[in-house]
N, C-alpha and C positions, 0 to 999 in steps of 0.2 A: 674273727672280726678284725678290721682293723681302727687300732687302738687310735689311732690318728685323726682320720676322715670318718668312722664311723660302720663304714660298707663292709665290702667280705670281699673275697675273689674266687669261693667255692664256698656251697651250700646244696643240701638236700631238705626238703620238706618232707612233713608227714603224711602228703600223697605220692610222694616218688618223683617227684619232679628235682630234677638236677640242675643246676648252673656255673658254671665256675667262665672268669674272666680275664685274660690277657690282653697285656699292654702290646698296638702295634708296633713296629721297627721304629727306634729314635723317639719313641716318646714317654720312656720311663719316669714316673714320679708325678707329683700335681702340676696345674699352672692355674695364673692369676687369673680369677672370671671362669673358670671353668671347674662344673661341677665334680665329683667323688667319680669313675666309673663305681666303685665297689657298688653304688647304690643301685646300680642296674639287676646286680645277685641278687639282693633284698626283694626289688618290684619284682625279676622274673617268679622269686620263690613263694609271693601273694597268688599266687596262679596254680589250682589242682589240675593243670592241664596243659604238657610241652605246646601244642598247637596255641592257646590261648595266650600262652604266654609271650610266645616266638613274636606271634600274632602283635600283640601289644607292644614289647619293644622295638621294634623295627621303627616304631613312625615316632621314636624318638627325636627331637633338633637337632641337626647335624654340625652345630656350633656350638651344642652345650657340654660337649664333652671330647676329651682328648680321643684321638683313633683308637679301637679296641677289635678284638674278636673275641666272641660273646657264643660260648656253647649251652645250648637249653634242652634239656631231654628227662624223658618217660620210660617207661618199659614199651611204649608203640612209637613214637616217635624220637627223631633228635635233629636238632638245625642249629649250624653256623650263622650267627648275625655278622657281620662284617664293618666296621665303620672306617674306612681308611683315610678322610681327606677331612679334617678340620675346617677348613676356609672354604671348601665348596658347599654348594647347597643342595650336593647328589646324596638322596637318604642312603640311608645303612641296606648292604642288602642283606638277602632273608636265604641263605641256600639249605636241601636238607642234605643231613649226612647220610650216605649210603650205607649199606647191610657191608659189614666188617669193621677192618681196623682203617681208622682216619687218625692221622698226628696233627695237631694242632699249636703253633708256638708263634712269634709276632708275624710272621707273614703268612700267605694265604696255607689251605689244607694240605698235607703232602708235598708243601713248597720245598722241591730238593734244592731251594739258594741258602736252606735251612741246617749247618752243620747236623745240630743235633738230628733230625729227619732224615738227615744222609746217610748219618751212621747208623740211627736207630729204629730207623724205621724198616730193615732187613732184619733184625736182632725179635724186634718182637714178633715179626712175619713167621718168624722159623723155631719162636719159640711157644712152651706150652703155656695157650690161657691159664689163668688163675679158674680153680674148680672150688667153687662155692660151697658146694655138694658135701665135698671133703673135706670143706678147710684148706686143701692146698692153692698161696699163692704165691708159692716160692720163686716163678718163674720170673714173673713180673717184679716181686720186690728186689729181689739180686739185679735188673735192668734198671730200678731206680734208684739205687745206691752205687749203679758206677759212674766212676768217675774218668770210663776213657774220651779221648776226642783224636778225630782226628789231627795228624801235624797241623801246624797255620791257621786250623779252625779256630783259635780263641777259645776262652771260659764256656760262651757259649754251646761252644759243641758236646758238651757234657749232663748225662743225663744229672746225675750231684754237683751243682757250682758251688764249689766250697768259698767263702768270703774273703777270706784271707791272704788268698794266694798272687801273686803280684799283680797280674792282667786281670783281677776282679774289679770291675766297676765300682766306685764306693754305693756301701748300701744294697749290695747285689749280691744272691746269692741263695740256697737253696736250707729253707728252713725247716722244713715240712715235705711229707709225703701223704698221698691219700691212694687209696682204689676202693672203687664203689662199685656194687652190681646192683644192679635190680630185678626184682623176679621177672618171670615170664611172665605173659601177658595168660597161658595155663595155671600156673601159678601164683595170681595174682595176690592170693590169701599172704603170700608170708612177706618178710617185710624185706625192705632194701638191707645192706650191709656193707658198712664204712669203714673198712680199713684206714688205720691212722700210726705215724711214725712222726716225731720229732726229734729234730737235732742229725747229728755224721751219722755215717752208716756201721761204723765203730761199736756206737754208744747208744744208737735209739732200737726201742720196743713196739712192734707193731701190735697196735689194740683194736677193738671192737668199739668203733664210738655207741653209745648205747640208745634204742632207737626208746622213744618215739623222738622227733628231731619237731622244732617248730619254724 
């Protein structure tokens, strides 16, 4: 939750609906007259159904809120919401995510102008999923506790943006880590599963957040 505004910026409900939400390019933080994004987590997570929900925020006011990209998904579905232009009165649009791996961070899907996607988006291509099955998701939490980037990338290029470090933005920086799966649509009986880390890659313990989730 955020302790601030109130909203979230990642949520899972107790039908498997997922949301989590990022700030577009250059528009980190709140502004005057314009409401929480977080609260779009909240409404999408009112919703037992990615379609229904996708469905509903899209035809959000394209003035009430700062640009965002907005991921909502199921074990059958999953869509990008997009809102990029504040001052226009062009809605958000609705795209779905295709069958694989899509990276998503303040500009559009796979956008290689995106350091971190540049670098890391071949790292996870070529490395092994996280297997549920097993417990093993070693692959993926070693990719999200590092800390490389490419040269001249900036903080940004780094999957861990430590806060501290001189080119971190104030107030920027990487506090948390999550991986979620959800069962198969075969599968549907057993329930989602939240991997969760807080704090450096040093010092935090990846847990089991405990379901049922509201």
């Amino acid at each position: 939750m955020d302790e601030l505004a109130g909203g979230s910026w990642l949520g899972v409900n107790a039908s498997g609906v997922v949301a989590a939400i990022l700030n577009r390019e250059g528009t980190l933080g709140p502004e005057a007259g314009k409401r929480s994004r977080g609260e779009l987590v909240l409404d999408a997570l009112d919703y037992a159904d990615a379609v229904d929900a996708a469905t509903a925020l899209r035809q959000i006011n394209p003035h009430a809120y700062r640009p965002f990209n907005l991921v909502i998904a199921d074990n059958r579905d999953a869509f990008l919401i997009s809102h990029r232009d504040a001052t226009s009165d062009a809605p958000a649009t609705l795209d779905p995510l295709p069958e694989g791996l899509s990276m998503v961070t303040a500009l559009d899907r796979d956008d290689p102008r995106s350091p971190r996607i540049h670098l890391y988006r071949p790292r996870f291509l070529t490395s092994a999923p996280p297997d549920p099955t097993t417990g093993d998701w070693s692959s993926w939490e070693s990719l999200l506790a590092s800390r490389d980037r490419e040269f001249g990338a900036g903080v940004g290029g780094a999957m861990f943006i430590e806060a501290d470090i001189p080119d971190t933005p104030a107030g920027f920086g990487t506090v948390s880590s999550s991986l979620i799966a959800l069962p198969s649509i075969e599968h549907a009986e057993r329930n989602p599963i939240w991997r969760f880390a807080s704090g450096s890659p040093e010092s935090r313990q990846w847990e089991d957040v405990a379901f049922p989730w509201n």
